[in-house]
DRENSESE-296625 format. One record per atom (N, C-alpha, C): residue in one letter; chain; atom name; z, y, x. Coordinates in Angstrom, 3 decimals. Example, Ala and Ser with C-alpha at 12.3 -4.5 7.8 and 13.67 -1.06 7.14 Angstrom:
2
+---------+--------+-------+----------+----------+----------+
| residuo | cadena | atomo |        Z |        Y |        X |
+---------+--------+-------+----------+----------+----------+
|       A |      A |     N |    7.800 |   -5.690 |   13.190 |
|       A |      A |    CA |    7.800 |   -4.500 |   12.300 |
|       A |      A |     C |    7.800 |   -3.300 |   13.200 |
|       S |      A |     N |    7.080 |   -2.250 |   12.850 |
|       S |      A |    CA |    7.140 |   -1.060 |   13.670 |
|       S |      A |     C |    7.870 |    0.030 |   12.900 |
+---------+--------+-------+----------+----------+----------+
This chain:
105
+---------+--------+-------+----------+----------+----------+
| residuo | cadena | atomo |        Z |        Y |        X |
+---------+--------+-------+----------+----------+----------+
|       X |      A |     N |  -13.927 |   -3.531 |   10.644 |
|       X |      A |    CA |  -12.593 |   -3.793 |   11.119 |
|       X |      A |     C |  -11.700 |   -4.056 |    9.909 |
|       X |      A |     N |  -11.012 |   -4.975 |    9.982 |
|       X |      A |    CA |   -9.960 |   -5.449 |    8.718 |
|       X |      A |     C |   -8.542 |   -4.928 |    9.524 |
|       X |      A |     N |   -7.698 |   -5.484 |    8.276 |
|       X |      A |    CA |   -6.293 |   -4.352 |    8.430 |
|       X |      A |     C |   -5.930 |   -5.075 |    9.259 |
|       X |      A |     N |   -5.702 |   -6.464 |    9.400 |
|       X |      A |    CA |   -5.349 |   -6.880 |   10.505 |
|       X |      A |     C |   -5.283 |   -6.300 |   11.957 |
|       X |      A |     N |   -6.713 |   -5.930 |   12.081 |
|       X |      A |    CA |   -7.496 |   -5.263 |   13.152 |
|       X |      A |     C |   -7.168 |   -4.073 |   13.512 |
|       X |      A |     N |   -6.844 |   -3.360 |   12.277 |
|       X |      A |    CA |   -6.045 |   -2.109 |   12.654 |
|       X |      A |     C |   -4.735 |   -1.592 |   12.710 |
|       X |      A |     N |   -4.364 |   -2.787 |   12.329 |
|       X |      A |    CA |   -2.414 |   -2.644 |   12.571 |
|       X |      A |     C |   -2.234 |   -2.796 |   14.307 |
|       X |      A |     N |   -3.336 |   -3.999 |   14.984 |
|       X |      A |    CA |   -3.011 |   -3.697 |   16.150 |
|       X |      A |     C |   -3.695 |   -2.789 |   17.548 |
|       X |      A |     N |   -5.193 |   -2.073 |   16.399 |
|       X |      A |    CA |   -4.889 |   -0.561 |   17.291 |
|       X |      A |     C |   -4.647 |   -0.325 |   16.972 |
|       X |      A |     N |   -3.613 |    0.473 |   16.130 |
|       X |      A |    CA |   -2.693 |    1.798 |   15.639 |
|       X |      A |     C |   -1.654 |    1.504 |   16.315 |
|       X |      A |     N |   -1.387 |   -0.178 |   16.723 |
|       X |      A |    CA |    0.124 |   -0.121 |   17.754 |
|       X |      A |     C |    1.104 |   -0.177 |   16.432 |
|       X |      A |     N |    0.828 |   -0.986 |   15.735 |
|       X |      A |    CA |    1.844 |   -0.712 |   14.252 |
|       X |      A |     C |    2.207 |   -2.347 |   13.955 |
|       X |      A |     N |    3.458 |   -2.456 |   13.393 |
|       X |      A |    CA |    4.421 |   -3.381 |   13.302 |
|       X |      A |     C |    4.000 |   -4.000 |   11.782 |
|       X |      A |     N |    3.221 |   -4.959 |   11.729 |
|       X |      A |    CA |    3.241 |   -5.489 |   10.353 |
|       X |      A |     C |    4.281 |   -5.961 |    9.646 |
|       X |      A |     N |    5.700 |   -5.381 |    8.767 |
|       X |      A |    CA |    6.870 |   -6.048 |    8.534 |
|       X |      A |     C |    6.704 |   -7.023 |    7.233 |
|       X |      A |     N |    5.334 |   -6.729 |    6.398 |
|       X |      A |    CA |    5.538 |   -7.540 |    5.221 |
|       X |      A |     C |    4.358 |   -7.917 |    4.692 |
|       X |      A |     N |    3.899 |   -8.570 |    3.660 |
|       X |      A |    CA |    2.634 |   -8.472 |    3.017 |
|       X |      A |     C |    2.847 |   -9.906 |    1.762 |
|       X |      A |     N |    2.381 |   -9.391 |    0.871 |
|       X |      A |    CA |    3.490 |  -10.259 |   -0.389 |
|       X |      A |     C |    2.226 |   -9.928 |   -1.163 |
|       X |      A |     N |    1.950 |  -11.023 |   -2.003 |
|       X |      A |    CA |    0.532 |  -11.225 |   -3.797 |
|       X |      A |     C |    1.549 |  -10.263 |   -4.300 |
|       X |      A |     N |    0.241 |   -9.687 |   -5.094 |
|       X |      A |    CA |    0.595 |   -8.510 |   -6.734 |
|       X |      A |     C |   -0.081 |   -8.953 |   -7.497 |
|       X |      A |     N |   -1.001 |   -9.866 |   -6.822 |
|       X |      A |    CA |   -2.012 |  -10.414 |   -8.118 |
|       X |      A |     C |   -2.484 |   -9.652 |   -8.957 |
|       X |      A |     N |   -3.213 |   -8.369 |   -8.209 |
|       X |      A |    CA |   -3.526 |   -6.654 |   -8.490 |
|       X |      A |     C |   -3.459 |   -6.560 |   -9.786 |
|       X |      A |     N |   -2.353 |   -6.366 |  -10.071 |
|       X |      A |    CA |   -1.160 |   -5.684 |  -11.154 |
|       X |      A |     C |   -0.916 |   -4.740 |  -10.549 |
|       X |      A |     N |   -0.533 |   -3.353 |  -11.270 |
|       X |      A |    CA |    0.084 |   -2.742 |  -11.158 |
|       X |      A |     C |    1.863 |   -2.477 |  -11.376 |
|       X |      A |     N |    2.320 |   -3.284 |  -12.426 |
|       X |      A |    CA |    3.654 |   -3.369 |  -12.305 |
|       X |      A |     C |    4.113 |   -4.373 |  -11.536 |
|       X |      A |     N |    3.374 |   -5.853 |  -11.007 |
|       X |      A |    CA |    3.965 |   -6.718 |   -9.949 |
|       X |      A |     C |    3.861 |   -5.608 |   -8.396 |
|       X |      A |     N |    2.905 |   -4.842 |   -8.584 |
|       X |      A |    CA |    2.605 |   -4.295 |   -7.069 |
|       X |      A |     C |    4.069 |   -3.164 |   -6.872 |
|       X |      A |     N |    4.230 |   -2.313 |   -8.141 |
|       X |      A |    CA |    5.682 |   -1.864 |   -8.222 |
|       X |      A |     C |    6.565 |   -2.788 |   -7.505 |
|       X |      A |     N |    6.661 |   -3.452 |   -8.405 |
|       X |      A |    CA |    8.026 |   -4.750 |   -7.949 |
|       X |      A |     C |    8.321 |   -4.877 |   -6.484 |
|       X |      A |     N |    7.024 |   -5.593 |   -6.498 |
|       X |      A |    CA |    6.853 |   -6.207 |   -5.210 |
|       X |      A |     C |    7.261 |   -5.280 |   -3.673 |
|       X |      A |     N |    6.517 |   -3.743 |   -4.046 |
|       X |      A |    CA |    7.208 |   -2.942 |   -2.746 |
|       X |      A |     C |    8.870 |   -2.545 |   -3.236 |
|       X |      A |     N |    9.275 |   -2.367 |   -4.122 |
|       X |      A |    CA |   10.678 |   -2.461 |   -4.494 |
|       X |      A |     C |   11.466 |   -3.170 |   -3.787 |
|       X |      A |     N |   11.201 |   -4.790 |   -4.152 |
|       X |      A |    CA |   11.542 |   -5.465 |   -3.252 |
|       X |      A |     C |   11.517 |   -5.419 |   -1.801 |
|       X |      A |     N |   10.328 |   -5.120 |   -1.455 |
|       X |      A |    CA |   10.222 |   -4.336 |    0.254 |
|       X |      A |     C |   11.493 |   -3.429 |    0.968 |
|       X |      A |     N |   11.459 |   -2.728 |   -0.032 |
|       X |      A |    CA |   12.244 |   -1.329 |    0.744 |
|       X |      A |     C |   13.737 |   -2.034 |    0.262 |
|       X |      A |     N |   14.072 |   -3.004 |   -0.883 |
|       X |      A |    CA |   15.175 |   -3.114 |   -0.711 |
|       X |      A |     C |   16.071 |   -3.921 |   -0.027 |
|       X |      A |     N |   15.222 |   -4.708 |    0.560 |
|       X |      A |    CA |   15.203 |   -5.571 |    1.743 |
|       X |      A |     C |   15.439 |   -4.736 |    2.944 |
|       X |      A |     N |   15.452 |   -3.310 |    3.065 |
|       X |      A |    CA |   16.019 |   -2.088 |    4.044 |
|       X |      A |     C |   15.148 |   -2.443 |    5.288 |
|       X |      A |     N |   13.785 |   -2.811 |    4.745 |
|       X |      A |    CA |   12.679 |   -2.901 |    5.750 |
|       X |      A |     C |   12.288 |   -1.598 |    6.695 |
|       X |      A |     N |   11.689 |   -0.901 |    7.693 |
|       X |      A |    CA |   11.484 |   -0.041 |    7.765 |
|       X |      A |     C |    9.628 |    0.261 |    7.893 |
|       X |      A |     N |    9.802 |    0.777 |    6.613 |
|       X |      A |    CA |    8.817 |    0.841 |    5.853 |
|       X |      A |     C |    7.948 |    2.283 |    6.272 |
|       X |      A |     N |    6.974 |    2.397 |    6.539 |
|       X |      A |    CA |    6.787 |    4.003 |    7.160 |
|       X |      A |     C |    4.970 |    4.099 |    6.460 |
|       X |      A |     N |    4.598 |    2.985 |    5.970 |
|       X |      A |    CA |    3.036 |    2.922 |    5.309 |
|       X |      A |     C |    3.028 |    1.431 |    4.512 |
|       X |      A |     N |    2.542 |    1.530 |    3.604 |
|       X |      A |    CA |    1.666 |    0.994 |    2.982 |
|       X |      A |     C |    0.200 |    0.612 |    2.293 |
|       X |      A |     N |   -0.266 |   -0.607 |    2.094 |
|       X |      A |    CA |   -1.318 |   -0.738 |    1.668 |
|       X |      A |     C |   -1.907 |   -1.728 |    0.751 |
|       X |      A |     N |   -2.687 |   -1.632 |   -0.183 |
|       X |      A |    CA |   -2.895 |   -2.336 |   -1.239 |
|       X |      A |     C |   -4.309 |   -2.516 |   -1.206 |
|       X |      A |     N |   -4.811 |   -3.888 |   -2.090 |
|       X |      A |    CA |   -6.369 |   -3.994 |   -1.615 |
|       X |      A |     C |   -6.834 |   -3.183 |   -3.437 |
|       X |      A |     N |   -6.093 |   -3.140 |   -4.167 |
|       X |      A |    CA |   -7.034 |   -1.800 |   -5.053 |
|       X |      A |     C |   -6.080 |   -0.915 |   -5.427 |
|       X |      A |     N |   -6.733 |   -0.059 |   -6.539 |
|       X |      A |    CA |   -5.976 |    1.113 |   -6.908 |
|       X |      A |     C |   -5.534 |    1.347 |   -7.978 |
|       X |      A |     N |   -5.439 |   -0.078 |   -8.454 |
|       X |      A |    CA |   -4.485 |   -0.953 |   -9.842 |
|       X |      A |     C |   -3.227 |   -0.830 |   -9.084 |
|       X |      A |     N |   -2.991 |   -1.363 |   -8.053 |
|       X |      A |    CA |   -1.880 |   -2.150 |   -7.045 |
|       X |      A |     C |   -1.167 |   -0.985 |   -6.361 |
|       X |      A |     N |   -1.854 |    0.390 |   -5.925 |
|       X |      A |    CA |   -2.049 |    1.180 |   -5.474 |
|       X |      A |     C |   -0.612 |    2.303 |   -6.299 |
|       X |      A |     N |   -1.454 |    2.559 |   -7.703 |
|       X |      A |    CA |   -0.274 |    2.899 |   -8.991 |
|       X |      A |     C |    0.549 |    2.168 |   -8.756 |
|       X |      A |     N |    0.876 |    1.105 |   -8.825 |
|       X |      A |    CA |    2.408 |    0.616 |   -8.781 |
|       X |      A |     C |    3.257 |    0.918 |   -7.746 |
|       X |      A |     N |    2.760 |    0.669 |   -6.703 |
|       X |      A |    CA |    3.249 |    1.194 |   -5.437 |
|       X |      A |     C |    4.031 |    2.764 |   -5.255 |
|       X |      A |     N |    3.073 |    3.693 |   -5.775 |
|       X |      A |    CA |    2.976 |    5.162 |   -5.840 |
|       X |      A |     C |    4.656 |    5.209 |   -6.855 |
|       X |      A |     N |    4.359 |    4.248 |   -7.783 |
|       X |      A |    CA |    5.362 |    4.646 |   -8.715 |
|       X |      A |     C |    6.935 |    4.291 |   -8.226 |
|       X |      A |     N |    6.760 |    2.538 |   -7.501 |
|       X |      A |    CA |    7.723 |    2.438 |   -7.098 |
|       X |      A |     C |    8.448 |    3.442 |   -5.697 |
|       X |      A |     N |    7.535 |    4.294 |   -4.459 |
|       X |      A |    CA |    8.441 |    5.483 |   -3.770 |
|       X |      A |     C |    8.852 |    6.516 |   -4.511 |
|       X |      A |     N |    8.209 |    6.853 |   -5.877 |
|       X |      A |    CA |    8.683 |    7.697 |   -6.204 |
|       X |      A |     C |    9.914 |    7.798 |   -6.449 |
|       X |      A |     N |    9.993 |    6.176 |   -7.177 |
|       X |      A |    CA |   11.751 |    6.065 |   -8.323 |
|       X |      A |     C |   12.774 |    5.753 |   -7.183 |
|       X |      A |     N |   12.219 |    6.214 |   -5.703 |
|       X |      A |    CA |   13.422 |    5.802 |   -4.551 |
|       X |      A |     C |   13.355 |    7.172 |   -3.582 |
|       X |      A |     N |   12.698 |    8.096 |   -4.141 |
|       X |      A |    CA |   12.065 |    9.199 |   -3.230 |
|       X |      A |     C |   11.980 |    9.170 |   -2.132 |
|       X |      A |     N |   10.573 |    8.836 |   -1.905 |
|       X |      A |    CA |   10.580 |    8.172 |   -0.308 |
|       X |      A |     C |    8.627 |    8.615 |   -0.734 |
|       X |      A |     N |    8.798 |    9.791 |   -0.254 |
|       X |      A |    CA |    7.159 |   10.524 |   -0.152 |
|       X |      A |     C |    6.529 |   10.317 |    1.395 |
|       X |      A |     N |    8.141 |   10.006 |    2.152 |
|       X |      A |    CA |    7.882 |    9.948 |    3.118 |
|       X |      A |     C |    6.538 |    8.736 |    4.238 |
|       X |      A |     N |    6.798 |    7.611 |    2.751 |
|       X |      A |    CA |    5.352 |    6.154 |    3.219 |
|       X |      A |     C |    4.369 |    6.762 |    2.591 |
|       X |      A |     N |    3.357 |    6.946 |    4.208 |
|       X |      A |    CA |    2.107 |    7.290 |    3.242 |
|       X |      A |     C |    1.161 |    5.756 |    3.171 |
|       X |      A |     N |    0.317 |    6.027 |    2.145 |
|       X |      A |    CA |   -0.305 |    4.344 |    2.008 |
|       X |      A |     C |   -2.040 |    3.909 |    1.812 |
|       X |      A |     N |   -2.684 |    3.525 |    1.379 |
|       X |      A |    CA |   -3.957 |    3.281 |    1.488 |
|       X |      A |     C |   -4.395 |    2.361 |    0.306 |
|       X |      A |     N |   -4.737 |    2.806 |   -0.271 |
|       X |      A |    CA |   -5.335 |    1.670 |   -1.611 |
|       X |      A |     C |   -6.989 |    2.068 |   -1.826 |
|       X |      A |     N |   -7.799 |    1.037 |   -2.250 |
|       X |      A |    CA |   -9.150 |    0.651 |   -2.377 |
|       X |      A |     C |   -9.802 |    1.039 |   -3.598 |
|       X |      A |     N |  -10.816 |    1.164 |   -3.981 |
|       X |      A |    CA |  -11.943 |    1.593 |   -5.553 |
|       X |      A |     C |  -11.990 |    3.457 |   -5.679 |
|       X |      A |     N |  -11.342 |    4.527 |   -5.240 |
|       X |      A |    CA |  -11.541 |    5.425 |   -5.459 |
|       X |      A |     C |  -11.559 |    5.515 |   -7.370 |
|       X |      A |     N |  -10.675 |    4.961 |   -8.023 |
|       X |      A |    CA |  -10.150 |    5.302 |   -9.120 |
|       X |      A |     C |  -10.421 |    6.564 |   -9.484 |
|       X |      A |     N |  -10.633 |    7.161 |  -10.880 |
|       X |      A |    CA |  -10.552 |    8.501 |  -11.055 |
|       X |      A |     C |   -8.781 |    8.650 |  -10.996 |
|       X |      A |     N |   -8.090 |    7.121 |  -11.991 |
|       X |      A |    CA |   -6.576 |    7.749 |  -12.443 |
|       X |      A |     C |   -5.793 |    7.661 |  -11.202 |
|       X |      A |     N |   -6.547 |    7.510 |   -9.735 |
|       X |      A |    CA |   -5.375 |    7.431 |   -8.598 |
|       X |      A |     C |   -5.897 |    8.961 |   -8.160 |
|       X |      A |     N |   -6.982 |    9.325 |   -8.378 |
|       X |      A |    CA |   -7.582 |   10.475 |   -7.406 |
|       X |      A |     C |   -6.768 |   11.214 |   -7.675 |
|       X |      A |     N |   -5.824 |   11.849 |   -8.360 |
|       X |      A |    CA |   -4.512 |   12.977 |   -8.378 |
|       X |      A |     C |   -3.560 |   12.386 |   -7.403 |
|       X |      A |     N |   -3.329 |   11.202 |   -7.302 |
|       X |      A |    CA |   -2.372 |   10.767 |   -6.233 |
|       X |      A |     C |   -2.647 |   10.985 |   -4.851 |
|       X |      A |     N |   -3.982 |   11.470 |   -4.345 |
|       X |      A |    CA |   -4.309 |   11.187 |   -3.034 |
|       X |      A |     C |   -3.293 |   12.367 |   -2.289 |
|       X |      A |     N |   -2.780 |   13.471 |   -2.767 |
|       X |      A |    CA |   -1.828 |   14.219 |   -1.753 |
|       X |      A |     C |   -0.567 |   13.408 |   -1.445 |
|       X |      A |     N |   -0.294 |   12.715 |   -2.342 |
|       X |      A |    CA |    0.698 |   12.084 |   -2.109 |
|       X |      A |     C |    0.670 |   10.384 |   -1.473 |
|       X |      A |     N |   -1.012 |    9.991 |   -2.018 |
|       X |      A |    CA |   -1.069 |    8.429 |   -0.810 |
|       X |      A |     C |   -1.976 |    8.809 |   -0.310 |
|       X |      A |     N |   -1.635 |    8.761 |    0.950 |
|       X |      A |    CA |   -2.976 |    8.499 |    2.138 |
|       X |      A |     C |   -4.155 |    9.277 |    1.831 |
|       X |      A |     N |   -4.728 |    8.035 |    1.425 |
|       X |      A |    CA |   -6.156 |    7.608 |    0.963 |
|       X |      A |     C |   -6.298 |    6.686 |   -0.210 |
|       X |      A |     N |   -7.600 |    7.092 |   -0.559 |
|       X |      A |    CA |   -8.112 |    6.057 |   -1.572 |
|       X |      A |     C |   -9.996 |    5.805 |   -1.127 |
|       X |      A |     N |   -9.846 |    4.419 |   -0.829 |
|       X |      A |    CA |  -11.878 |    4.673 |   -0.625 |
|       X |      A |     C |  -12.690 |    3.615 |   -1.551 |
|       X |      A |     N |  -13.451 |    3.882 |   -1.924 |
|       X |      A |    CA |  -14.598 |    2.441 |   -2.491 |
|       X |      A |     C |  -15.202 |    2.053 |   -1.414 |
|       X |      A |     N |  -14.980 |    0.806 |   -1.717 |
|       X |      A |    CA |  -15.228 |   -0.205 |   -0.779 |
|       X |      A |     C |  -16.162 |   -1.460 |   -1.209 |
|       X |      A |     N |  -17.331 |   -1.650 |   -0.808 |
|       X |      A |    CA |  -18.063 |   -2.201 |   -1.223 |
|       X |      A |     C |  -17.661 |   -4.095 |   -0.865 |
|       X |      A |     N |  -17.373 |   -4.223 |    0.048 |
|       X |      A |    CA |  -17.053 |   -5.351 |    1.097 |
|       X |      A |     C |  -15.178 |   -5.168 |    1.278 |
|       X |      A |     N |  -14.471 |   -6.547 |    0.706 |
|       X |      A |    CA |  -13.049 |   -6.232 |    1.146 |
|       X |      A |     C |  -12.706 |   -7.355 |    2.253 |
|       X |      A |     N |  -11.905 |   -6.897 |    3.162 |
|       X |      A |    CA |  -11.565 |   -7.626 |    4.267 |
|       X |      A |     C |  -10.576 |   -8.748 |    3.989 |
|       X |      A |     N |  -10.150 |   -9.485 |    3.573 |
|       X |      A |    CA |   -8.867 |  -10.651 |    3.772 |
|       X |      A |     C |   -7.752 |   -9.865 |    4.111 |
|       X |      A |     N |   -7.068 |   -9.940 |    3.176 |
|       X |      A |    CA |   -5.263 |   -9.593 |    3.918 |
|       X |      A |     C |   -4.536 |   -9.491 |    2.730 |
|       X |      A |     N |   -3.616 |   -8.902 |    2.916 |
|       X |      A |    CA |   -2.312 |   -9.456 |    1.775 |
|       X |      A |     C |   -2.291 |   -8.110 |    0.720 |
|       X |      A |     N |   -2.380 |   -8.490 |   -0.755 |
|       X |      A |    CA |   -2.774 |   -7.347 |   -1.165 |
|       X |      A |     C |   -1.599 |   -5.971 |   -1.318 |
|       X |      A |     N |   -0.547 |   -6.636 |   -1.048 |
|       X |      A |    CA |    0.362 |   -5.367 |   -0.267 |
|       X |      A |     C |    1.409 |   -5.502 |    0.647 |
|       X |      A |     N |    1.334 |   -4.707 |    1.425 |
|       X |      A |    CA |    1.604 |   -4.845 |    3.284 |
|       X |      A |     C |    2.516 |   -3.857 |    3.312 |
|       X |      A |     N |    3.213 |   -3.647 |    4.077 |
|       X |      A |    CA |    4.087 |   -2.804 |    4.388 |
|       X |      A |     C |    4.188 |   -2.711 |    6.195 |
|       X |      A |     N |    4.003 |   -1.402 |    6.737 |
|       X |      A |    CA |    4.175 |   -1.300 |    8.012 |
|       X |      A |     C |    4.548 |    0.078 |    8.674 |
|       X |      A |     N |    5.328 |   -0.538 |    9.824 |
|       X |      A |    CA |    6.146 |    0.302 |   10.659 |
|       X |      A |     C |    5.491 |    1.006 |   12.207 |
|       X |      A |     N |    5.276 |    2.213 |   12.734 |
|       X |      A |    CA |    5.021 |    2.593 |   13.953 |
|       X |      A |     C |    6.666 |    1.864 |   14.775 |
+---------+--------+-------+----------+----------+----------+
């Protein structure tokens, strides 16, 4: 199942999905830009855990612990982040989709 697939069983509102060109400081940016666009942002997701760090960094500098999110490779330097994102999994096979998404229940 790809994210696609699961945004519409979860019943969840896809509001965004924008290239990071898995960077970690474009993937910052890029959800920056998200939330300042006063999207309502309630999860995120990134296709690695390059993209993943940026992300993490950019709710922090807006304190917003409240999006939890999902990023890919099981990193050692994200594995301290996992109380605070989602998840992190290795993934052998990646599905097509935007390498960071933003979505709403």
């Amino acid at each position: 199942m790809g994210f696609e697939d699961s945004v519409v069983e979860q019943e969840l509102e896809h509001l965004d999905g924008r290239t990071a060109h898995r960077e970690t400081e474009e993937a910052n940016q890029v959800l920056s830009a998200m939330l300042t666009a006063k999207l309502d942002t309630q999860g995120a997701m990134t296709a690695n855990d390059l993209m993943a760090i940026g992300v993490v960094k950019a709710l922090e500098a807006v304190s917003r612990a409240d999006i939890k999110g999902v990023g890919f490779d099981a990193m050692p330097a994200v594995l301290p982040m996992v109380g605070f994102w989602l998840l992190s999994i290795n993934c052998a096979k990646r599905q097509t989709c935007h390498p960071v998404a933003s979505v709403s229940r």
